[in-house]
N, C-alpha and C positions, 0 to 999 in steps of 0.2 A: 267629644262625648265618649265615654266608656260605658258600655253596655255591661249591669250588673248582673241581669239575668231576666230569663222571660218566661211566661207561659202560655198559654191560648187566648187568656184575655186580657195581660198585661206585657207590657215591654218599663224595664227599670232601668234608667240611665242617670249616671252623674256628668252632669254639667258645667260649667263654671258658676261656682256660689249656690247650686239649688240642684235637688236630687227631681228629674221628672217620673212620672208616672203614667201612661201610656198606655191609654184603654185600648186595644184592637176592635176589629169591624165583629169579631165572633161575638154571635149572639148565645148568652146562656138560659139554655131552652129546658131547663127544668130544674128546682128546687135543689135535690138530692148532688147533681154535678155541679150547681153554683155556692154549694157551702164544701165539697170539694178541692174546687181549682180555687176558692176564698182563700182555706186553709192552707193548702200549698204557696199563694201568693202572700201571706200572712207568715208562713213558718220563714220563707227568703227571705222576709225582707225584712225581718227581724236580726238575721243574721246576718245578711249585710251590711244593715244601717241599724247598729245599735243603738239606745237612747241615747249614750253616752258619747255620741259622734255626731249627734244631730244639730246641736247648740251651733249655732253662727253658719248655720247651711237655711236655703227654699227651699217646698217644695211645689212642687208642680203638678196638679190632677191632670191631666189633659184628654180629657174623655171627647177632642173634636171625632175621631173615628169610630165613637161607640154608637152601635145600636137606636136606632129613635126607639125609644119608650111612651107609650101615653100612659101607661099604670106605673102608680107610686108604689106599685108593691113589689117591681123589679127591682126597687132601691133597697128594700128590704134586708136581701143577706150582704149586701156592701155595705150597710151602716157598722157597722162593728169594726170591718176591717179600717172604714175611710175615720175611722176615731183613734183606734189605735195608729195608724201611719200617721197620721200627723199629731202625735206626741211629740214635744221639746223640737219639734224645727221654729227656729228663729222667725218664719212666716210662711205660711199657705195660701196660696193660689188656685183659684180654680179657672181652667180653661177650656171655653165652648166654642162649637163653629155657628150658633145664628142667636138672632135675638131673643128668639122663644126659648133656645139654652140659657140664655142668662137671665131670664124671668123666671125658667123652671129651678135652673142650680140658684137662684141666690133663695127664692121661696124656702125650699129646703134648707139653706143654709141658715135663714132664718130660724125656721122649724130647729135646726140643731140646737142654735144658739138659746133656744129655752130651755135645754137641757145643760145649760151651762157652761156651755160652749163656745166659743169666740167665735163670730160670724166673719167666715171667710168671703174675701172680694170674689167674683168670678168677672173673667175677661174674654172678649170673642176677640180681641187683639193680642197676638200670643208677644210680639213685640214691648207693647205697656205690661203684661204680668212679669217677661222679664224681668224689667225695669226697678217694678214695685217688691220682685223678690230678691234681688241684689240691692236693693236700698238700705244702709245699713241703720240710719236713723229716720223712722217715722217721721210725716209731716206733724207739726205738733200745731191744731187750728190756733186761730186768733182768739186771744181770750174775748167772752162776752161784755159788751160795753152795762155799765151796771147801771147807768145813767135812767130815769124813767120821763118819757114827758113829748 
């Protein structure tokens, strides 16, 4: 793991096959300092990971040591960043620590996906996310029997 850079409420490392994303336990406690530490974590990681280097890389949200949230409105100033960061990577992953994470993050991820957005998996088994983001070829289901009767 190489450490590409951090700030208060993100840690960014490349992996083997998948760049993670590394939400910290800081809570950000007001509007004005979360569009802020947003934009600083948005300007890195831009330069880091260009578009143009993302193609055949995962990534990895891994918000298990973030903040519990009951308001939808903390997700607020991270929709923008968590859109752009996951432009042109090969696959996205989202990773939680409990069940209620992954009824909240996939909810929402729903919710993106009407915005035309590819609905990202989220996993509380950071083991199977590996897995699914080092996959180089999708499972492709079984086709539909057309038979009726």
């Amino acid at each position: 793991m190489q450490v590409l850079f951090e700030n208060d409420v993100a840690i960014v490392s490349r992996e083997q096959g998948f760049i993670r994303v590394r939400r910290t336990s800081k809570p950000i406690t007001d509007a004005a300092s979360a569009y802020g530490v947003i934009d600083d974590l948005k300007d890195k990681f831009r330069i880091a990971i260009p578009l143009r280097e993302r193609k055949g890389w995962g990534l990895l949200v891994d918000s298990r040591e973030a903040p519990i949230s009951t308001s939808d409105d903390a997700a607020d100033p991270l929709r923008p960043l968590m859109s752009e960061m996951m432009l042109e990577f090969s696959r996205v992953a989202i990773l939680v620590k409990t069940a209620l994470g992954v009824l909240q993050a996939s909810r929402r991820a729903r919710e993106e996906a009407g915005f035309g957005r590819a609905v990202v998996p989220v996993f509380s088994d950071e083991n199977a996310a590996i897995v699914y983001l080092r996959t180089e070829d999708p499972a492709i289901p079984p086709p539909r029997s057309s038979r009726h009767g």
